[in-house]
C-alpha positions as CSV (number, residue, x, y, z in Angstrom):
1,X,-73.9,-23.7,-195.4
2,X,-70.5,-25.4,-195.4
3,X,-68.7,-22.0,-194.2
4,X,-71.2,-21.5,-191.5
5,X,-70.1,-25.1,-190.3
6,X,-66.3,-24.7,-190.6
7,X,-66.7,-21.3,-188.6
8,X,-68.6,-23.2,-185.8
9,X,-66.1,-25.9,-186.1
10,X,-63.3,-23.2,-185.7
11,X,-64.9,-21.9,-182.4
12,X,-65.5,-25.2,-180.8
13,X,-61.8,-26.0,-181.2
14,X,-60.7,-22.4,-179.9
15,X,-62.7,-23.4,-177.0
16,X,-61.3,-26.9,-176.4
17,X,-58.1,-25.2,-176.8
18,X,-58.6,-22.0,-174.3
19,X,-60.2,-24.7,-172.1
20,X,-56.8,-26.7,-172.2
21,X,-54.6,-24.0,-171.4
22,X,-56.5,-22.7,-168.3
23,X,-56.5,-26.2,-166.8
24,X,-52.3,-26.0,-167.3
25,X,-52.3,-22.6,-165.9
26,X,-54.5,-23.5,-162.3
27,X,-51.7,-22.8,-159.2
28,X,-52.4,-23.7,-156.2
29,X,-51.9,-21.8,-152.7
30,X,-48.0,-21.1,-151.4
31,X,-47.5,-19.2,-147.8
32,X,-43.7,-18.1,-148.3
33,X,-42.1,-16.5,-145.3
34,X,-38.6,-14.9,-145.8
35,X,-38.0,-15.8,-141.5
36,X,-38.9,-19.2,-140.0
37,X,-36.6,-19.1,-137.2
38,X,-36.5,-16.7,-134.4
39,X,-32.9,-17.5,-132.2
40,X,-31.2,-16.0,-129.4
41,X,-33.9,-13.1,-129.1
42,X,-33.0,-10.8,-126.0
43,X,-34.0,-11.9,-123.1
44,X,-33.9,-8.2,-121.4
45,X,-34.9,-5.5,-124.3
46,X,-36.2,-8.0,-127.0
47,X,-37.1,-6.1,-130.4
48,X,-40.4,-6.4,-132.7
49,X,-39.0,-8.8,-135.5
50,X,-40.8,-8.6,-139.3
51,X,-41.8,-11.3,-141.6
52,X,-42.3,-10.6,-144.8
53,X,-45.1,-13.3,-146.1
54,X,-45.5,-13.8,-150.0
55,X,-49.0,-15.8,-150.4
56,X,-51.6,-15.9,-152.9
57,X,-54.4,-17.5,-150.1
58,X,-56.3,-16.1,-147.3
59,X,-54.0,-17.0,-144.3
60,X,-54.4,-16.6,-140.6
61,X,-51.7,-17.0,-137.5
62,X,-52.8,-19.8,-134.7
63,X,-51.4,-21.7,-131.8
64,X,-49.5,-18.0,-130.4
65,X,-47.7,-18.9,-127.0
66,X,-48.7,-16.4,-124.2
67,X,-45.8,-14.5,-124.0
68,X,-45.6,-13.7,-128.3
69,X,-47.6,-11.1,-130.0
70,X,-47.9,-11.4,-133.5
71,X,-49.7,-8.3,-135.7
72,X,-52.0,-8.8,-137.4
73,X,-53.5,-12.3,-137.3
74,X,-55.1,-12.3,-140.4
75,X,-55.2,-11.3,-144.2
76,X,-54.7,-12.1,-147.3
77,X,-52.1,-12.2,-150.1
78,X,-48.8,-10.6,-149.2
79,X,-48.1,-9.3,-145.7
80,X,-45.9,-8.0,-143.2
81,X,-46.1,-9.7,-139.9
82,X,-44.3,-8.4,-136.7
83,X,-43.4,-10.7,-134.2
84,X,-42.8,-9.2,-130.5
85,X,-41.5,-11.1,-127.6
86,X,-42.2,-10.4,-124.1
87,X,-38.9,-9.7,-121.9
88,X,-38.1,-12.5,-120.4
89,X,-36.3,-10.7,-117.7
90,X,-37.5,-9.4,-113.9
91,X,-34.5,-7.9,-112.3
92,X,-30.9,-7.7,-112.2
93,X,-30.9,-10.0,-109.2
94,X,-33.4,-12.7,-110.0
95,X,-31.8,-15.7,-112.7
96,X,-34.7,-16.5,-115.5
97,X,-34.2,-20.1,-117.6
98,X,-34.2,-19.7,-121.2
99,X,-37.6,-20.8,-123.4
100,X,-38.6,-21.7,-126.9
101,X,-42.1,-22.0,-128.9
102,X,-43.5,-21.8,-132.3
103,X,-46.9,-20.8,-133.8
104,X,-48.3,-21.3,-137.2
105,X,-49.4,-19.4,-140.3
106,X,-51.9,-21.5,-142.3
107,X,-53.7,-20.4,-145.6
108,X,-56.7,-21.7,-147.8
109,X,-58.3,-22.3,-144.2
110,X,-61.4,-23.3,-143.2
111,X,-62.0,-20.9,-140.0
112,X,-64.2,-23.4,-138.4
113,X,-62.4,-26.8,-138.5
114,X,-59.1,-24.9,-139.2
115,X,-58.3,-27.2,-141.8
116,X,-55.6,-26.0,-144.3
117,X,-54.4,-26.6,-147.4
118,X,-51.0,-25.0,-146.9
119,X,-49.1,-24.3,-143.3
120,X,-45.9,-22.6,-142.2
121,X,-44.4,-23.3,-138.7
122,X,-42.5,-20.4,-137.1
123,X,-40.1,-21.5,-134.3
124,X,-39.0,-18.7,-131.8
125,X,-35.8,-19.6,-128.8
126,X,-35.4,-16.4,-126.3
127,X,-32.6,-16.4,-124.3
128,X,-32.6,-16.5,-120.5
129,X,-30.9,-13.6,-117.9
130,X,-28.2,-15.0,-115.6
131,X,-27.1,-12.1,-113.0
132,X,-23.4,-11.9,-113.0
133,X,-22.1,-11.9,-109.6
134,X,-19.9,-10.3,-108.0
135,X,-17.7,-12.3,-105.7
136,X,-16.5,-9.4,-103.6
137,X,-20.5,-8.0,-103.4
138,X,-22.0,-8.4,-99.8
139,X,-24.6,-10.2,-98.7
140,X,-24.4,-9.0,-95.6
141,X,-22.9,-12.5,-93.5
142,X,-23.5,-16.1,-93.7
143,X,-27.1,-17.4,-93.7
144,X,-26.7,-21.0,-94.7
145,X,-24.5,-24.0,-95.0
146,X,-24.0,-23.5,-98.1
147,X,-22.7,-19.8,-97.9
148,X,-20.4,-21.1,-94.8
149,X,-18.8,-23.9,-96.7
150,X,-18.2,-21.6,-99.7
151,X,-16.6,-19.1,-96.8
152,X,-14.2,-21.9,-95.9
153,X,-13.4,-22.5,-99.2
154,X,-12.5,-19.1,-100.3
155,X,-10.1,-18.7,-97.3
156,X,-8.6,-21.8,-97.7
157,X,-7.9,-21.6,-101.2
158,X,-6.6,-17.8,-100.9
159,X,-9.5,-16.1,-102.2
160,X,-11.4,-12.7,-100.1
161,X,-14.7,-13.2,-97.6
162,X,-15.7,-9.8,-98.8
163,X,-19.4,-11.3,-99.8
164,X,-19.8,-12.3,-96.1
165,X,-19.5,-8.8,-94.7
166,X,-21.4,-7.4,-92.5
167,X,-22.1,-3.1,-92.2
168,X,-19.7,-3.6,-89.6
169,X,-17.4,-5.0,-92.0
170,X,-16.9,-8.3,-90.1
171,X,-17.7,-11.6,-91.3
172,X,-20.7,-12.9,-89.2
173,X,-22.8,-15.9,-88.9
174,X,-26.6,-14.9,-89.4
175,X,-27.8,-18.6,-88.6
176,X,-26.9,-21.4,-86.6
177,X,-24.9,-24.4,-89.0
178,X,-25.0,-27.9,-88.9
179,X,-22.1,-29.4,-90.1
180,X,-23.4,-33.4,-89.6
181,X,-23.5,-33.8,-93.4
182,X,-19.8,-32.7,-93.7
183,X,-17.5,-35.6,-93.5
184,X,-14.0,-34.6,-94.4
185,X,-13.1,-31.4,-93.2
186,X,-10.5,-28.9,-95.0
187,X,-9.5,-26.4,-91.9
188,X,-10.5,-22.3,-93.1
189,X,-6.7,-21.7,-93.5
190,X,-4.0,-23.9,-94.6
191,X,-0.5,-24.1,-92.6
192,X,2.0,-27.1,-91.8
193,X,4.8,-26.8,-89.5
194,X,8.1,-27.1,-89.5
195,X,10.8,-28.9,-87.2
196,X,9.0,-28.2,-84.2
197,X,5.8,-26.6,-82.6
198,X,7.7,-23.9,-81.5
199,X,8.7,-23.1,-84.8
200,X,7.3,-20.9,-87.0
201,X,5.2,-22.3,-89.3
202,X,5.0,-22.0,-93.4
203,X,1.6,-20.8,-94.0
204,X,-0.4,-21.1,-97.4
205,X,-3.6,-19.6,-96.7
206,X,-5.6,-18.0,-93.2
207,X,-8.5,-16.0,-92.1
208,X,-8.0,-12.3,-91.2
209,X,-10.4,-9.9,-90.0
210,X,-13.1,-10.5,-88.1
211,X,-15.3,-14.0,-87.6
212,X,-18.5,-12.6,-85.8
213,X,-20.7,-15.3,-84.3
214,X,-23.3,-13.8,-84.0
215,X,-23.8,-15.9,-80.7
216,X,-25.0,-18.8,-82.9
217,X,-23.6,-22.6,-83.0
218,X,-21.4,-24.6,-85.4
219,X,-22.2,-27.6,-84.6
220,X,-22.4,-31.6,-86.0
221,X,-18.4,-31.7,-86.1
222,X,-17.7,-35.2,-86.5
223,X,-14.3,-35.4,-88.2
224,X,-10.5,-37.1,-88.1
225,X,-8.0,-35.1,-89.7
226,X,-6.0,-38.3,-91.5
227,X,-2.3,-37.1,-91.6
228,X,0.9,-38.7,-93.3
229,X,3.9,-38.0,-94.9
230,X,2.3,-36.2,-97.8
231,X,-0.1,-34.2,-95.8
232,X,-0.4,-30.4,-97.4
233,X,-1.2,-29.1,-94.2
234,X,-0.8,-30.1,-90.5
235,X,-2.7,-27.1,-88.8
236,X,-6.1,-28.2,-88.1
237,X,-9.2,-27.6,-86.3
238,X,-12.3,-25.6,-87.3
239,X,-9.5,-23.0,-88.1
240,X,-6.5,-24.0,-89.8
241,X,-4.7,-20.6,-89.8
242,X,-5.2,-17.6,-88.8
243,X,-3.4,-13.8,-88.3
244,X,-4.1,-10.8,-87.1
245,X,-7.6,-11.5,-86.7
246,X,-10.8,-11.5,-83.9
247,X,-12.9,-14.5,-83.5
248,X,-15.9,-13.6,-80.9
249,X,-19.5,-15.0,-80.1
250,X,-19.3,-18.2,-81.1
251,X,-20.6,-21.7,-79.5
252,X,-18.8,-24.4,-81.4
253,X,-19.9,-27.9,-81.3
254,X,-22.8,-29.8,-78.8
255,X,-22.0,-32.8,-76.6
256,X,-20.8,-35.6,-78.5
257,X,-19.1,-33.5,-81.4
258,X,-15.1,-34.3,-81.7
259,X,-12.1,-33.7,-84.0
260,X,-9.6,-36.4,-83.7
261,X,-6.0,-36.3,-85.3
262,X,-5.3,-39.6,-87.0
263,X,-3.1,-41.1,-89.4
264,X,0.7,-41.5,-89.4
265,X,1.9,-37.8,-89.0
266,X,5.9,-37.6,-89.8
267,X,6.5,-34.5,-88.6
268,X,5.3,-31.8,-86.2
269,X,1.1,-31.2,-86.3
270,X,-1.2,-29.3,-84.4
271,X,-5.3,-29.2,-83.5
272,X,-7.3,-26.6,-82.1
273,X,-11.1,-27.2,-81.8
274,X,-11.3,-23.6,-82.7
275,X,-7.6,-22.8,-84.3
276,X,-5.0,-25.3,-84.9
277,X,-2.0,-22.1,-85.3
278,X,-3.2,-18.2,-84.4
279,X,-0.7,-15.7,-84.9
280,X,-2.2,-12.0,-83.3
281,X,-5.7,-13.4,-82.5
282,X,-8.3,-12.3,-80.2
283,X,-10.7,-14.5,-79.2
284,X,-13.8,-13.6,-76.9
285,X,-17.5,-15.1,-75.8
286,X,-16.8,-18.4,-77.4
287,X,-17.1,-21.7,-75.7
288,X,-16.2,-25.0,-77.1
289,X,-18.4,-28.2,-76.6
290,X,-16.4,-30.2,-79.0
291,X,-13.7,-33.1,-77.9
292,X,-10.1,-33.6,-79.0
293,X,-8.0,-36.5,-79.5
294,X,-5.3,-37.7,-80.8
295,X,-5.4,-41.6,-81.8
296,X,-2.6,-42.9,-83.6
297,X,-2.8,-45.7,-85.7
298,X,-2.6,-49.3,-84.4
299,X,0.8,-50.4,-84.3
300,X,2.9,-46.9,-83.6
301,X,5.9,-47.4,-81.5
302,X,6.5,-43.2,-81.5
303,X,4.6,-40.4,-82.1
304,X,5.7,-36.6,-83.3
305,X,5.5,-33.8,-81.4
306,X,2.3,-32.4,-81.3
307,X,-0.2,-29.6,-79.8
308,X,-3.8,-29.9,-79.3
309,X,-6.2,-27.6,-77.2
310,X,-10.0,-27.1,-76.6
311,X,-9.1,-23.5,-78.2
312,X,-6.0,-22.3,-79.8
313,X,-3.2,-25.2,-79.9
314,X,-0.5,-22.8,-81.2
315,X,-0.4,-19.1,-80.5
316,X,1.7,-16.6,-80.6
317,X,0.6,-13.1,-79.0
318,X,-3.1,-14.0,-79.0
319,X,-5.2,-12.4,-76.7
320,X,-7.9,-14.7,-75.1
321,X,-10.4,-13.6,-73.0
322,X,-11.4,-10.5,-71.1
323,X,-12.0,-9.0,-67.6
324,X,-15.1,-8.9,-68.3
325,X,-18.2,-11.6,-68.9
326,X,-19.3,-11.0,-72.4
327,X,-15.8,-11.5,-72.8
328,X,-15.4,-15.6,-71.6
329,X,-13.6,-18.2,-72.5
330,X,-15.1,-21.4,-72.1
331,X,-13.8,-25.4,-72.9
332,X,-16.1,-27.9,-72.5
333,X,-14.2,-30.5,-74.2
334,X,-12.0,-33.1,-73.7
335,X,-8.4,-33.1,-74.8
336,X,-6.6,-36.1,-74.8
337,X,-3.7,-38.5,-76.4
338,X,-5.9,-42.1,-76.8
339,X,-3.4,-44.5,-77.5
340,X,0.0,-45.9,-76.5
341,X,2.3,-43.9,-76.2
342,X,6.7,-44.5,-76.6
343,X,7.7,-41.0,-77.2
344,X,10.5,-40.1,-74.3
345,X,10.1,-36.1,-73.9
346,X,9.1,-34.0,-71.0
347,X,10.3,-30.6,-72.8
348,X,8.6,-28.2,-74.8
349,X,9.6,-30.5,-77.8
350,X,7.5,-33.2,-76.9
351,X,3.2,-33.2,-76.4
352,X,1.2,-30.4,-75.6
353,X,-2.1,-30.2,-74.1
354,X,-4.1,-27.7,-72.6
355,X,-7.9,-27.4,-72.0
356,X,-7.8,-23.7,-73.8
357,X,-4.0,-23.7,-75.9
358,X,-1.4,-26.0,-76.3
359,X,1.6,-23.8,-76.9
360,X,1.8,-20.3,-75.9
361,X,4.3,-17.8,-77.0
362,X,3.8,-14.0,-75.6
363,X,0.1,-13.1,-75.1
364,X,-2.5,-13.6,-72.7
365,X,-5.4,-15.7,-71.4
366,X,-7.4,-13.9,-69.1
367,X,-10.7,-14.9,-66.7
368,X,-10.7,-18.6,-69.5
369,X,-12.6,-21.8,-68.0
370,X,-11.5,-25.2,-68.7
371,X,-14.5,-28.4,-67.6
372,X,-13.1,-30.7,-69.8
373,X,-10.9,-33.2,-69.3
374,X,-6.9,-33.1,-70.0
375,X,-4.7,-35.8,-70.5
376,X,-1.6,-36.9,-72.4
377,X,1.2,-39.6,-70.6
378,X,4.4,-37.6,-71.6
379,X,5.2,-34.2,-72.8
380,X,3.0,-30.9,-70.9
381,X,-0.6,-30.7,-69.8
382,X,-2.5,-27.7,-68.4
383,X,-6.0,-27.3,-67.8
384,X,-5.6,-24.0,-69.2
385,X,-2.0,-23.9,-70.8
386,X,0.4,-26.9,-71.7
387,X,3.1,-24.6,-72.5
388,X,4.5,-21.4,-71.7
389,X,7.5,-20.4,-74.1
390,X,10.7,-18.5,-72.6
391,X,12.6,-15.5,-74.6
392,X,11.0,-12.6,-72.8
393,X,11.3,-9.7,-71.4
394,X,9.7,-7.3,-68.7
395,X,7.6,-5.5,-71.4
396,X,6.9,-8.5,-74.0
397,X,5.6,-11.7,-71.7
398,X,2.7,-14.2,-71.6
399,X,0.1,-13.8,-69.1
400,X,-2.3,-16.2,-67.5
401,X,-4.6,-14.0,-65.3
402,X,-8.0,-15.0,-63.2
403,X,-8.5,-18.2,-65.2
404,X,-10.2,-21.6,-63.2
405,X,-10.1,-25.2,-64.1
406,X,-12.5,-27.5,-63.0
407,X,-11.4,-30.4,-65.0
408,X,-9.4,-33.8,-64.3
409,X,-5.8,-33.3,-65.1
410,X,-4.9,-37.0,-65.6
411,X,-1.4,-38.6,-67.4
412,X,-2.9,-41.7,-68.6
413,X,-6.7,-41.6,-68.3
414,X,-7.2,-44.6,-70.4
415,X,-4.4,-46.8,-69.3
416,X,-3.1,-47.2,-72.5
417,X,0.4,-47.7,-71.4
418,X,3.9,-47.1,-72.7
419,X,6.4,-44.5,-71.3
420,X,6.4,-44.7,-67.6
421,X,9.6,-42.8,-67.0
422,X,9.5,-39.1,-65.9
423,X,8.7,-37.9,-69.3
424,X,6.2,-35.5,-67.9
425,X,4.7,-32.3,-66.6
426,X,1.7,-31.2,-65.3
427,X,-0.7,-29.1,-63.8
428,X,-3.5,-27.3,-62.9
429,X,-3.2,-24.2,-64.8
430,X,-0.2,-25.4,-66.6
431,X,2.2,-28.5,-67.5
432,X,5.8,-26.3,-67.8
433,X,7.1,-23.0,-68.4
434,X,10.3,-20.9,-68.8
435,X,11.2,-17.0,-68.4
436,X,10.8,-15.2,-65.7
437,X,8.9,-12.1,-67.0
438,X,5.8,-14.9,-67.8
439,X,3.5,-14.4,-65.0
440,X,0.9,-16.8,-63.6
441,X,-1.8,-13.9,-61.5
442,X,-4.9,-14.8,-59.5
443,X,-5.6,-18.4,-61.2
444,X,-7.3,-21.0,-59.3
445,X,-7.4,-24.9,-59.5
446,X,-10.3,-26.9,-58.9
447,X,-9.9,-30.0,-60.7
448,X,-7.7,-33.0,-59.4
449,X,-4.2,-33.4,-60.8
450,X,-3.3,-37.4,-61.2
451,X,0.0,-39.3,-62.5
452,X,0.0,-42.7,-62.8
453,X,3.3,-42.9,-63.1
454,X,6.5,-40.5,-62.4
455,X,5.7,-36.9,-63.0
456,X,6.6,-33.3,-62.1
457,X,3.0,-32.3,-61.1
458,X,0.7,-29.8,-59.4
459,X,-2.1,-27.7,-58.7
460,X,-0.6,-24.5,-60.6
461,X,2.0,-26.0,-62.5
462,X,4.5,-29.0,-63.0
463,X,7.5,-27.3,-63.8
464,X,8.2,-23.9,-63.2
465,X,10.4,-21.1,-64.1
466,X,7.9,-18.3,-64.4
467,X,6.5,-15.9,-61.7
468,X,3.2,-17.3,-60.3
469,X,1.2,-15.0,-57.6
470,X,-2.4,-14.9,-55.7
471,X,-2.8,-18.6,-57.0
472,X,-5.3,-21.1,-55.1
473,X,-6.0,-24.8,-55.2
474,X,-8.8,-26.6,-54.4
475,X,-8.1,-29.9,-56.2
476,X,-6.5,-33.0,-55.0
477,X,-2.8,-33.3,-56.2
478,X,-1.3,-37.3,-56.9
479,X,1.6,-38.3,-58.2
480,X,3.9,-41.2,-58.4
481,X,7.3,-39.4,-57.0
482,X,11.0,-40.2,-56.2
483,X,13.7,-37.3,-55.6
484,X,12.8,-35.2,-58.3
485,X,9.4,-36.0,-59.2
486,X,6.5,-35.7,-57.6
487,X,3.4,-33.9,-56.3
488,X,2.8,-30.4,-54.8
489,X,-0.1,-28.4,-54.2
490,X,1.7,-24.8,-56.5
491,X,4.0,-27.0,-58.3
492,X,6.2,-30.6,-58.9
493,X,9.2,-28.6,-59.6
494,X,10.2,-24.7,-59.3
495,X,13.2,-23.1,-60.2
496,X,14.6,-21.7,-56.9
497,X,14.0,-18.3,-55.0
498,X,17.8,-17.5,-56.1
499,X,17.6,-18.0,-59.3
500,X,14.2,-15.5,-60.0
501,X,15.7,-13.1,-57.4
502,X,18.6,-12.3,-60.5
503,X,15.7,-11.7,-62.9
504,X,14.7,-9.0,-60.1
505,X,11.1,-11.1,-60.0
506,X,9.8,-13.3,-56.8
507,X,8.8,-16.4,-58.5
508,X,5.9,-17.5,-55.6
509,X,3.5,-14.8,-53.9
510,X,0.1,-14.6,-51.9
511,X,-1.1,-17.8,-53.5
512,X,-4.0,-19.5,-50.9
513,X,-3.1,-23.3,-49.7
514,X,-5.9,-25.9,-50.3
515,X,-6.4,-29.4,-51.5
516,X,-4.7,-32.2,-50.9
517,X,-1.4,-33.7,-51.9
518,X,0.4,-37.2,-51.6
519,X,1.6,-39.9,-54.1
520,X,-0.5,-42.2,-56.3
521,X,0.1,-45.5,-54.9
522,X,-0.6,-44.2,-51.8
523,X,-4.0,-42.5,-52.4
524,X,-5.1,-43.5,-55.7
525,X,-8.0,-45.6,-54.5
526,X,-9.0,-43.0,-51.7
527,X,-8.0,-39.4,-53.3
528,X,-9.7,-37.4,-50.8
529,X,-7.5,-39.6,-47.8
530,X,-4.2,-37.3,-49.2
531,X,-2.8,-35.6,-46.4
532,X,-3.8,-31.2,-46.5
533,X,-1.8,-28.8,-48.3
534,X,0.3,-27.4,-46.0
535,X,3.9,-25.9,-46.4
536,X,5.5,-29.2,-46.6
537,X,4.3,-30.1,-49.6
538,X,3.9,-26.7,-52.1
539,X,6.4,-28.2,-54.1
540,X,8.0,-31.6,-54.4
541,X,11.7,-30.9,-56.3
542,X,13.2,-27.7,-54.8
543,X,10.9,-27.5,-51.5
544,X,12.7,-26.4,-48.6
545,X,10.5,-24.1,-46.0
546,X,11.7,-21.8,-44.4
547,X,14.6,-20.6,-46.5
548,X,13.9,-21.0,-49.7
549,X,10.5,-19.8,-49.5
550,X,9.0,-18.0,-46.8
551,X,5.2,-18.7,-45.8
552,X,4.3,-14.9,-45.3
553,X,5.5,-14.4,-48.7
554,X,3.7,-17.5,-50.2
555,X,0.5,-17.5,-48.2
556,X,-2.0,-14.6,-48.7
């Protein structure tokens, strides 16, 4: 009896202990993934990626973003799960932002309430696709603001304007722009001059090739060029510099836009609505709407020499215009000097101011309009040119050829005061001019002519040594006048008859009298009282009829 106890006893215990060890040896579920980051995955050709899952549990993959498939979704113990992105790429043209997301392996779940007694997060980052761009690829011209100002940029700072080609390989305006947002204004192409206008200039940067248009508008030009001693560049305008180069079927600016030089310029400075200095450009079907001044700061008792223009305000061998329409020239601005001025010089090393260019050297301006306004109270002022540069020859000269101005030529339109000497010349067509080969053809004056004060002035021209023929005025010619200064209906002052004969040139021919002519004083409160052009009064300094000039080989 007592062994069948003790062997009972025995088993209980073997139980208790078996019971014991089982309860040590319970584990409990583990997901163990040898990947739980997925970085920088391709965004073009992303590959499958496998995990490698150790678990002991039923386990299932939830909360998959759209553009992740994950094989399979489900199982149980150990697995292999691949993990494929979509491409997050659509062309090599079209920029994609990177994204990130993570989904979640859970085991020992309830597939109803999802409830889990273990969980793995997997995160996944896929990069994004930036195009690389080419800066010298085309896009065929510029379609924006944006595009123009990173045009103007590129030329300014030396770099190419390849990516605003068009087929034609010109660099062409595809939209109209609105530059009203644009405050300070860095011209496309950066020169500053030297001693003189006349001089050639040190040039940094400029536009070559072809500006194209388009026959849109640049317009919402509201800007003053602040210039000092420091100044990097002292070529302005829309254009700062440019060579060897076409600019053609443009409108630039609307009625009320301006450019203004400002500051306290030391030296020498030019501005051109479209150009400030051109060296071998072309410029056809563009008119300019937009108004240029030069206001010095309060308190100037000088000023440097300057240019300004409603086109080009320095050129040398530019060609502007054409014979034919498509081709015009127009200015619809004013160009003026608006403040007082002290600065003593008539030559070509004091102001210039014409209604198309400033300062021409070689070249030629042909069937150009000037509307707007000119005036300056010393130096030169045209309605087309200011001034005409000498150093020609029969072969290499400027020309001025079927051009009309139909604006006021005026010395001191605002009364601003100042010099009142004789520090000036004027005209017409243009303020002064030297060489005898430079020729003056078929021009014609409609606008009045008016000096306040002394002044070589006249319907053509104000002072004269160049060839001028088939010119006519309409306008009516004022002037202040004593001996050597004054009024006449071709010119204030021309070189005489002798003189041109020993260039084997006639200096006056076929030009058409008109207008009216008499001094300022005199007339200034009833212009159109002046006494009639006759031969009397073509010229003021250097007019004697009869033998100096004769009237059948003035008059047509």
């Amino acid at each position: 009896m007592k062994k069948h106890i003790k062997a009972i006893s025995a088993i209980l215990l073997s139980l208790a202990a078996l019971a014991a060890c089982n309860k040590e040896t319970v584990v409990e579920s583990y997901i163990t993934p040898d990947i739980t980051s997925l970085t920088e995955v391709d965004a073009q050709d992303p590959s499958p990626v496998a995990i490698m899952v150790k678990t002991n549990t039923k386990w299932m993959v939830l909360d998959i973003p759209a553009w992740v498939t994950v094989e399979p979704k489900i199982g149980y113990g150990d697995a292999i799960i691949t993990v494929t992105p979509d491409k997050n790429f659509r062309n090599e043209n079209t920029e994609t932002e990177a994204r990130s997301a993570s989904f979640r392996i859970i085991g020992n779940a309830n597939s109803a309430a999802h409830n889990t007694g273990v969980s793995v997060k997997i995160s996944i980052a896929q990069k994004g696709f930036t195009p690389e761009v080419d800066p010298d690829a085309s896009i065929g011209g510029i379609p924006s603001l944006e595009e123009f100002l990173a045009f103007a940029d590129a030329v300014s700072n030396g770099g190419s304007s390849a990516r605003w080609l068009n087929e034609a390989g010109e660099v062409e305006l595809l939209a109209d722009i609105d530059l009203s947002s644009v405050n300070e204004w860095t011209p496309i192409g950066l020169a500053k001059l030297g001693s003189s206008v006349k001089g050639d200039p040190t040039v940094d940067t400029f536009f070559k090739g072809v500006f194209n248009g388009g026959g849109h508008k640049i317009t919402g030009i509201n800007w003053t060029f602040k210039l000092g001693a420091e100044s990097t560049y002292t070529a302005c305008g829309l254009f700062g510099a440019v060579q060897n180069a076409t600019i053609k079927n443009l409108v630039l600016g609307k009625e009320g836009d301006s450019m203004t030089l400002g500051g306290s310029p030391a030296a020498p400075c030019v501005l051109g609505a479209l150009a400030g200095t051109a060296d071998g450009l072309t410029v056809t079907g563009v008119t300019n709407n937009v108004d240029v001044w030069f206001i010095g700061d309060e308190g100037r008792t000088a000023e440097p020499q300057f240019a300004l223009a409603g086109i080009v305000a320095r050129g040398d061998r530019c060609v502007i215009g054409g014979e034919d329409a498509a081709s015009a020239v127009v200015n619809n601005g004013d160009v003026a000097m608006n403040c007082k001025n002290l600065f003593e010089n008539a030559g070509e090393g004091g102001h210039m101011v014409g209604g198309i260019m400033g300062y021409m050297h070689y070249g030629s301006i042909i069937g150009a309009k000037n509307y707007g306004m000119v005036s300056c109270p010393s130096g030169r002022g045209g309605g087309i040119v200011a001034s005409i540069n000498n150093g020609v020859n029969a072969s290499d000269f400027a020309l001025v050829k079927a051009c009309v101005n139909y604006g006021t030529v005026r010395r001191d339109a605002f009364g601003n005061g100042g010099v009142t000497s004789n520090a000036k010349r004027m005209g017409g067509i243009f303020g002064g001019a030297e060489g005898w080969f430079n020729l003056i053809e078929d021009c014609v004056n409609e606008g009045n002519v008016y000096s306040e004060y002394l002044c070589r002035c006249g319907g053509c021209c104000g002072h004269s040594k160049i060839q001028v023929k088939g010119f006519e005025n309409k306008g009516v010619i004022l002037s202040d006048k004593d001996d050597s200064h004054g009024p006449g209906w071709i010119s204030g002052y021309f070189d005489t008859y002798a003189n041109a004969q020993k260039s084997g040139v006639v200096n006056i021919a076929q030009c058409k009298m008109g207008g009216k002519v008499g001094g300022w004083s005199d007339y200034k409160d009833n212009p159109d009282g002046a006494p009639a052009a006759s031969m009397d009064n073509v010229l003021h300094y250097n007019n004697v009829p009869g033998t100096t000039y004769l009237e059948e080989e003035i008059i047509k």
